[in-house]
N, C-alpha and C positions, 0 to 999 in steps of 0.2 A: 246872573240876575238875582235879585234880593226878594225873598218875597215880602209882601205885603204886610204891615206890622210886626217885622221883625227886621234887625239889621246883619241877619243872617242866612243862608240859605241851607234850608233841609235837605236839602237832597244833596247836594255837595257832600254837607255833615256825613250824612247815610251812605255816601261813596265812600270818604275816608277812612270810616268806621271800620266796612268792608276790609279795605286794605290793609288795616290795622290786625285783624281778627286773619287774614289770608296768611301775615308775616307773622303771628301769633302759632297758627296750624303748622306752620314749615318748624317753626324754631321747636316744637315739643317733640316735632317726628323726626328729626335732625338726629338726636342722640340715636336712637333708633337703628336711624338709616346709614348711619356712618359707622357702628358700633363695631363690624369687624375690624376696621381701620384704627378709632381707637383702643384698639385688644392689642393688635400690631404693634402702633406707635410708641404705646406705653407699657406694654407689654402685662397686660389686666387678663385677668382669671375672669369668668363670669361674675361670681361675687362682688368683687370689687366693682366690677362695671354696674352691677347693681347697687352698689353704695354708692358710688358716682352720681347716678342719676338720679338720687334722693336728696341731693342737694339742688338740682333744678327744682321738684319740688317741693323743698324748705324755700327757697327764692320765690316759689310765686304765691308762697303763704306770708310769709314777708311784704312784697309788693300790693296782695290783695287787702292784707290789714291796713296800709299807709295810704291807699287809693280814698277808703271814702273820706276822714278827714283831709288829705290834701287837693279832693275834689271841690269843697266847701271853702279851702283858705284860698286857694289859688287859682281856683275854674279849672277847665278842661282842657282848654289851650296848651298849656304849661306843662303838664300832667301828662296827656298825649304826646306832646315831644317831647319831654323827660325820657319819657319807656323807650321810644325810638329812637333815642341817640345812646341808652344803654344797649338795646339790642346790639346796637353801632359796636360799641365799645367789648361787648360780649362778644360776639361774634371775628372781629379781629383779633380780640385776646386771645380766644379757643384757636386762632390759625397759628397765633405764635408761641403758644403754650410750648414747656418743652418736660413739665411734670407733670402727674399725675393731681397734686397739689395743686398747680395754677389754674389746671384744666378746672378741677372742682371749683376755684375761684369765679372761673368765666361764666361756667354752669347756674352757680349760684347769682350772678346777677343777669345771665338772659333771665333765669327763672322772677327774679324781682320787678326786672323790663316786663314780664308776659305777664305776671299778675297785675301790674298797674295798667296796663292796655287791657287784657281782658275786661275789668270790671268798669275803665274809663270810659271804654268804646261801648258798652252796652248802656253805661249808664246813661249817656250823651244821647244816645240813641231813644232813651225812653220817656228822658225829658222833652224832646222834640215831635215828641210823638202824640197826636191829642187819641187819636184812636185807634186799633190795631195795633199795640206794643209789640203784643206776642208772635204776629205774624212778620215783623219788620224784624225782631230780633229774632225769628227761626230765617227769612232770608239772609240776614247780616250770618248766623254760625252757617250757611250754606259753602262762604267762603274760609271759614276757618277747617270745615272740614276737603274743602279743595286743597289747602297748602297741606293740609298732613296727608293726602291721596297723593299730590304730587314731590312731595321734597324724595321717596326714596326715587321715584325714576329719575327726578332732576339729578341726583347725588349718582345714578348711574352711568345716565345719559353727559355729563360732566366730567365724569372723575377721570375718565383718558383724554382729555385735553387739561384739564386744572389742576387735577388731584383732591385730595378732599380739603387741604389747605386753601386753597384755590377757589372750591366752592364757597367755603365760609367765608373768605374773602370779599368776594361778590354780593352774597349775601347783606354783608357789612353794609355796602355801597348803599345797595337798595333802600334798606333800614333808614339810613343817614338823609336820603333821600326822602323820605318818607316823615322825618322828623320837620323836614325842612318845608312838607306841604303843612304839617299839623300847626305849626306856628305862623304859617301867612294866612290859615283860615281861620276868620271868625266864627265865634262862637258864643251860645247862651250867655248871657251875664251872670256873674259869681252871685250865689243865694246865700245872705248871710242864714249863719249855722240856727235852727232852732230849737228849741224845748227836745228832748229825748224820749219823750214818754211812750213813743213809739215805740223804744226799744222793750215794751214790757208786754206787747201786744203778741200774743199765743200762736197767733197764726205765722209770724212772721219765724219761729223757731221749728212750728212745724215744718215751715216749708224748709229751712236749715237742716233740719233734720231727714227730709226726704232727699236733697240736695247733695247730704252727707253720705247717704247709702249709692245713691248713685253716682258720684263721681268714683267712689271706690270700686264700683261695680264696673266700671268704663276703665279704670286702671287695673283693675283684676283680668278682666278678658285681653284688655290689650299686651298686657307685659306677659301675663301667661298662659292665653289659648296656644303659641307657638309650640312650647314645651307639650303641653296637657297632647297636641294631635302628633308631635313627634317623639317625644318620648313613653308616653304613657298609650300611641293609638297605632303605633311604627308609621306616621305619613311621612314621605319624603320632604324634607324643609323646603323643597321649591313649591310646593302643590299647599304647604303650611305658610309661606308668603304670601300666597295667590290667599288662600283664604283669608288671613290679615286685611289684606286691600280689601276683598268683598265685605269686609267688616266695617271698615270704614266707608266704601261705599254706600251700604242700607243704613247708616247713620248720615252721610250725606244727603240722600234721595230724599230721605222721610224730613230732614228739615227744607228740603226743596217743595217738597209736596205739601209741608203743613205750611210755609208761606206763601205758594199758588195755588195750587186745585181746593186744597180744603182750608183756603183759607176763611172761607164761612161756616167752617165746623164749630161750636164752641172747645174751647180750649180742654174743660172737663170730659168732652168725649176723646179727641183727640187722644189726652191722658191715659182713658179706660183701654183706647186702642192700642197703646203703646203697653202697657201693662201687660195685654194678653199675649204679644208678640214676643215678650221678654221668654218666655217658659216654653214656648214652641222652639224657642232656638235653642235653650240649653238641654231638652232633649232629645235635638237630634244633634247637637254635639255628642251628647249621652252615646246615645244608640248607633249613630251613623255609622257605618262600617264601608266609608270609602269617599274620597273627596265632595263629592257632587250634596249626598247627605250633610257632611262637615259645611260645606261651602254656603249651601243654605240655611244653616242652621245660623251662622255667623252672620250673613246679611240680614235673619230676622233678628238677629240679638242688637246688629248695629241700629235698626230700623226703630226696636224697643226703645234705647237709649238714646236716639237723635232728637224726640222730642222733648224730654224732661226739661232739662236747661233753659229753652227760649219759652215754654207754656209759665213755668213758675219764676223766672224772671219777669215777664211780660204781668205775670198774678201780683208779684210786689211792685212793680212799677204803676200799676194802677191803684195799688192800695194806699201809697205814699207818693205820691205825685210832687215832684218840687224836692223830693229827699232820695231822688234814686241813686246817687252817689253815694252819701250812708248806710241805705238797707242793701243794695246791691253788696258795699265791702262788705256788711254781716255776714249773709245769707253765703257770701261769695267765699269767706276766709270759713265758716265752718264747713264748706262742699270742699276746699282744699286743703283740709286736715282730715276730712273724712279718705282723701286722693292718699296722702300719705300712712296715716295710720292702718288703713286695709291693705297695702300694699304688703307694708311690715307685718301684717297679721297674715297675710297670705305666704309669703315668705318662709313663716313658719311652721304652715299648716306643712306646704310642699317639704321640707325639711324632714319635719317629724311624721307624718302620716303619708305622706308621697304625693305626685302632681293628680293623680285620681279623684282626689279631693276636690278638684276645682269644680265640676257641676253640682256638688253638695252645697258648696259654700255659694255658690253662685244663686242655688235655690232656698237658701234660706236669706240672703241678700232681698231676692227678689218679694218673699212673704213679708218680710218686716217693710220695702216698698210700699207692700198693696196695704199695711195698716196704716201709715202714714199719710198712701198716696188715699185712700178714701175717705179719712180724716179731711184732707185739703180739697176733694170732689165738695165734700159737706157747706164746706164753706164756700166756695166757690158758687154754689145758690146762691 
């Protein structure tokens, strides 16, 4: 049913959205979760496999830059199955890959599928939204953090009846599927393009800038808290999984929580609260001396960084109202070049100075945060 002055339905939108952001979470945790198998297949060194997946994201900085003008020329409709029928196409390619080469081909366009769906799906979502952005977009990543909690069990729970060809396979289908809801549903009507002058406006770079630190800060812990508690802490890699998942976990719960129980929190407390939780977990990573300490250390780090994203998304979707397709790809393509560049920067620390380094660099990450992020409390009055 349609509602009432409009010739489309929000809640629908808000469900697809969902589903979008759910096959978004699976396709980033995919490399991940499959990563022995591609070692196997292609016979990759860790390095490599870490070059590899820098091409996923170069693809969703690519995708993220081409989302807001083609959200403006073309609407959402279009846009949203665009990404989902590259997933489609990604995803079968990666099953029939038989190089190392092609594999990086396939990488590089799920990564450009995930960046036009990421920044499509939210932006849709905040156009439709007269109040509450920030809580609707912490529910909407509640499922993006579900697919990368669940893609390594599925990729387990799977792989002796499919194999991992097999899962991407299936995968494929879904997407395809999924591309095929995005174009029977209606949607906002295309807003011709306006004046830029937004683009000059300080705060909107702040929040890029806070944006920037924390996406890096979300790919530093991810790609290498494993290392940092197994080689640098001697934990067993199975008890160094388990803590991964707790990780994602307290980054799932806290966007659960900040779009139900605290959803009458203002968003600047929120913030403040996610701030403090950041530094409680990187020193009991620090100090902890045995899973239980690691474990929670990891579920406050995830917990820290589950809010950032949907509070200062939901902050620009109210500041530019009618332009969340454009500030969203701004804000969106410098958070994923901040994703890439700290990886590579981290990359190097661990190289030249050893994985030890990573509660250092993670704590001076989190300072240059709290300059930015109180800067944006400031304004947020």
């Amino acid at each position: 049913m349609l509602r009432k002055g409009h010739n489309y339905d929000k809640h629908f939108i808000f469900w697809a959205g969902c589903a979008g952001l759910l096959l978004l979470g699976a396709a980033l945790a995919m490399p991940r979760a499959m990563a022995l198998d591609l070692r196997l297949a292609f016979a990759l060194g860790e390095a490599e496999l870490r070059a590899l997946f820098r091409w996923l994201l170069l693809g969703i900085l690519g995708g993220t830059l081409l989302m807001g003008p083609a959200s403006e020329r073309w609407g959402y409709r279009w846009l949203l199955g665009l990404a989902a029928t590259g997933f489609f196409a990604g995803f079968r390619g990666m099953a029939a890959a038989e190089s190392a080469a092609a594999l990086a081909c396939w990488l590089f366009c799920i990564g450009v599928s995930g960046g036009m769906m990421n920044g499509a799906a939210n932006a849709v979502v905040a156009d439709i939204s007269v109040r509450e952005k920030g809580v609707r977009l912490s529910l909407m990543g509640v499922f993006f953090g579900l697919g990368m909690l669940a893609m390594p069990q599925v990729v387990a729970g799977l792989k002796p009846l499919l194999m991992w060809r097999g899962v991407l396979r299936w995968m494929g289908w879904l997407a395809l599927g999924l591309a095929w809801l995005f174009v029977w549903i209606r949607f906002p009507a295309r807003r011709p393009p306006g004046e830029a002058r937004w683009l000059r406006d300080p705060a909107l770079w702040l929040t890029g800038g806070f944006l920037f630190l924390q996406a890096g800060f979300e790919t530093v812990l991810y790609n290498w808290s494993m290392v940092y508690v197994t080689a640098g802490r001697g934990m067993e890699e199975r008890d160094a999984l388990y803590g991964l998942t707790l990780y994602a976990a307290g980054f799932t719960v806290m966007r659960m929580l900040a779009g139900s129980v605290f959803r009458s929190v203002p968003a600047r407390q929120l913030l403040a609260v996610s701030m403090l939780l950041l530094p409680a977990g990187i020193l009991l990573l620090k100090v902890g001396g045995g899973f239980w300490p690691v474990g929670m250390g990891m579920i406050l780090m995830g917990g820290g960084l589950g809010g950032g994203f949907p509070i200062m998304l939901g902050w620009v979707g109210e500041r530019y109202p009618g332009r969340s397709g454009m500030a969203f790809g701004v804000v969106l393509s410098v958070a994923v070049t901040g994703r890439l560049l700290v990886d590579v920067w981290m990359d190097w620390v661990v190289r030249e100075l050893g994985v030890q380094f990573l509660t250092t660099v993670a704590l001076s990450g989190w300072m240059l945060m709290l300059v930015l992020g109180g800067a944006m409390l400031r304004r947020m009055r």
